[in-house]
C-alpha positions in Angstrom: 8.0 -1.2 20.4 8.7 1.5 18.0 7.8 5.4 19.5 5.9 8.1 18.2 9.2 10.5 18.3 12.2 8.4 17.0 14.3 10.6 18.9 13.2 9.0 22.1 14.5 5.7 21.7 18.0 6.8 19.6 20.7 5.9 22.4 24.0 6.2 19.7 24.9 8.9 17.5 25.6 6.7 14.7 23.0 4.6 13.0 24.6 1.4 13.1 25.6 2.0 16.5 22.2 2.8 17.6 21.4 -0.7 16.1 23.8 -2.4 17.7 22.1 -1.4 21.2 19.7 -4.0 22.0 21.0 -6.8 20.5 24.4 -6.4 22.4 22.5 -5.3 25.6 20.6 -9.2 25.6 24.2 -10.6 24.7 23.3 -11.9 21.2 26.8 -13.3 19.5 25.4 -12.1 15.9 24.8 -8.2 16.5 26.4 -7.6 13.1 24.4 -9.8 11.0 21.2 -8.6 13.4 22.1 -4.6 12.2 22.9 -5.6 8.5 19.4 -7.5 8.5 17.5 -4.6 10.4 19.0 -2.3 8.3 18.2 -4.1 5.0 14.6 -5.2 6.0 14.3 -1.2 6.1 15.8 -0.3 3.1 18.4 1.8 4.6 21.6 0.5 4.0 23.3 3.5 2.8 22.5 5.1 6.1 24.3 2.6 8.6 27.5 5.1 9.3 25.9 8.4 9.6 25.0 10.8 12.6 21.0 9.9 13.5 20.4 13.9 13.9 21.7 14.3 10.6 18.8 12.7 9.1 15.3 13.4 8.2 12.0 12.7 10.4 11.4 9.9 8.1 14.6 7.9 8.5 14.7 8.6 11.9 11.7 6.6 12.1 13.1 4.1 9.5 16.1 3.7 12.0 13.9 3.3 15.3 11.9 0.7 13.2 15.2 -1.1 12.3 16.4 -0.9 16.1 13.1 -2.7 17.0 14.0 -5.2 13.7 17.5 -6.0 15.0 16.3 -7.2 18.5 14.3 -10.1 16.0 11.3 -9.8 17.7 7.7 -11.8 17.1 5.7 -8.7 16.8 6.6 -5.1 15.9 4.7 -2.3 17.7 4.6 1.0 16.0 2.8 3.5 18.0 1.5 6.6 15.3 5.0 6.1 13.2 3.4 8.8 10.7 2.6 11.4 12.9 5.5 13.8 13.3 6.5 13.2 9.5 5.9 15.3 6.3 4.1 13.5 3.4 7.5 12.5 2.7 8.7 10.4 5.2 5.0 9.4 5.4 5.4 7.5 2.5 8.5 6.1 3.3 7.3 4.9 6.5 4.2 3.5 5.1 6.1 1.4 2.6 8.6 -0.2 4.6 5.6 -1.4 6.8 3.5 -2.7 3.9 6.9 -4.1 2.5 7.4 -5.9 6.6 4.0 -7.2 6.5 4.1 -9.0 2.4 7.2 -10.2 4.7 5.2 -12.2 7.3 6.4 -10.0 10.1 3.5 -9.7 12.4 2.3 -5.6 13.2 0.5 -3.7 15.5 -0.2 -0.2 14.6 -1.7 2.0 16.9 -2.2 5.1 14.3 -5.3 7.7 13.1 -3.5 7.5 9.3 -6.6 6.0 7.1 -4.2 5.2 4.6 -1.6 2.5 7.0 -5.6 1.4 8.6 -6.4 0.6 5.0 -3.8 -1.8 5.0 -3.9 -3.9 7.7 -5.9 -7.1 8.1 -7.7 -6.4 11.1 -9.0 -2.7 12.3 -9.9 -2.0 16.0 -11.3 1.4 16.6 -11.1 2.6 20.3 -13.4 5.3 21.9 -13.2 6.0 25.5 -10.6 3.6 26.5 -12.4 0.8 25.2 -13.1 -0.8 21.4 -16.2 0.3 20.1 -15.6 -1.8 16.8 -13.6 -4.3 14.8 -12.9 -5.8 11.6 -11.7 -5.7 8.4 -10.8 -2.5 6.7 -13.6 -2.9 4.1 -16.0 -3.4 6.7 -14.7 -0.8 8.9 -14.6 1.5 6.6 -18.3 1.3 4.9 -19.5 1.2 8.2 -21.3 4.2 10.2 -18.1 5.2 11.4 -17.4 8.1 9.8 -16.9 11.1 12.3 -15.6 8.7 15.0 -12.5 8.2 12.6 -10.7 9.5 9.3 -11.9 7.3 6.3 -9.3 7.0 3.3 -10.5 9.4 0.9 -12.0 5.9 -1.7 -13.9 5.2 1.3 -15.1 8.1 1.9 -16.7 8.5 -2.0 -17.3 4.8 -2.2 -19.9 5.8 1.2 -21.3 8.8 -0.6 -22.1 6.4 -4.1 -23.5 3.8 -1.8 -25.8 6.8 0.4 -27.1 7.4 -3.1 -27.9 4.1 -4.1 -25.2 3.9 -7.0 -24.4 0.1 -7.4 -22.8 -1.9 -10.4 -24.1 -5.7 -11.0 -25.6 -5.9 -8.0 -22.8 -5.0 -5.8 -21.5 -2.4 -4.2 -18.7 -0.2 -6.1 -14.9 -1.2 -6.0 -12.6 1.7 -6.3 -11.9 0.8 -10.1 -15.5 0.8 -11.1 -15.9 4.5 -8.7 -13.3 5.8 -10.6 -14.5 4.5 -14.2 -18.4 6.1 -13.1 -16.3 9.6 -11.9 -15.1 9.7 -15.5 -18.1 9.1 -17.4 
C-alpha cells in the first residue's frame, strides 16, 4: 500500500535507507538487490543516497512507490498517488505506473485523476460507499457518467460529437478521427 502523503510512510532519512525498511523488518537475506530493483523499477537510481525531505512531492512519491516495490509484493495499492503533486510530479508518477503495469505488476488505484483511470484495464466508480458502475475505460467513460466523475478531456469531446450524432463509417469517433474532424 502506497499513501496519499509520501511523507507518511518515510521511516529513514535517506532514500535507500527508507527502502531498506521493510524488506529487513520481514528478515529477507537480499535487501540490497530488493532496494536496487525497487529503485530501478522506479527510475530513480540517482536518488538512492539522498535526504527524502530534500526531494520533490513527486519523488517522494516515486520513493514511497519503490518502498512498497522492494517488499516484492503481488499487488501494489496506490491510494490518490497524484493528488498532492504539481503537473510535474503528476507526470512522473503517472509514468512509472504505466511503465509497472506494461511490466505485469498487478495495480490498484484508488484515484479521481481521469487521465491514470484512462489507463487502467478495469474502472470501478464508487458513490456512497458502494460501486455504482464498472468496466472498461472506454465504456466508462462514454457512459452517462459525466457529473458523477471527471472524464479525460478526449472523452469528454468524443461525448459531445457523439450527443450530436457525429460518427465516421458507421462507428463512433476514435480520438485520431476527433482530432482530424477538429481540424477540418
Amino acid at each position: 500500500l502506497v499513501f496519499q502523503e509520501p511523507e507518511d510512510q518515510a521511516v529513514a532519512r535517506r532514500v535507500a535507507d527508507d527502502l531498506a525498511f521493510g524488506p529487513r523488518n520481514i528478515g529477507a537475506d537480499d535487501v540490497g538487490e530488493r532496494v536496487d530493483e525497487a529503485l530501478r523499477q522506479t527510475g530513480i537510481e540517482g536518488l538512492a543516497g539522498r535526504d527524502i525531505h530534500s526531494l520533490s512531492g513527486g519523488q517522494r512519491q516515486l520513493v514511497a512507490i519503490a518502498g512498497a516495490l522492494a517488499m516484492r509484493p503481488a499487488y501494489l495499492t496506490l491510494d490518490e498517488p497524484t493528488a498532492l503533486l504539481d503537473s510535474e510530479g503528476a507526470a512522473m508518477v503517472r509514468a512509472v505506473i504505466a511503465k509497472l503495469k506494461i511490466d505485469g505488476r498487478g495495480i490498484v488505484v484508488i484515484t479521481q485523476d481521469p487521465t491514470i483511470a484512462a489507463g487502467a484495464d478495469r474502472i470501478a466508480v464508487m458513490s456512497g460507499g458502494g460501486i455504482v458502475a464498472q468496466g472498461t475505460p472506454r465504456a466508462i467513460f462514454s457512459s452517462s457518467m459525466e457529473g458523477l466523475i471527471e472524464l479525460p478531456e478526449m472523452a469528454r469531446l468524443l461525448n459531445r460529437l457523439r450527443e450530436k450524432g457525429i460518427t465516421a463509417n458507421g462507428t463512433w469517433l476514435c480520438v485520431d478521427d476527433a482530432r482530424e474532424w477538429l481540424c477540418r
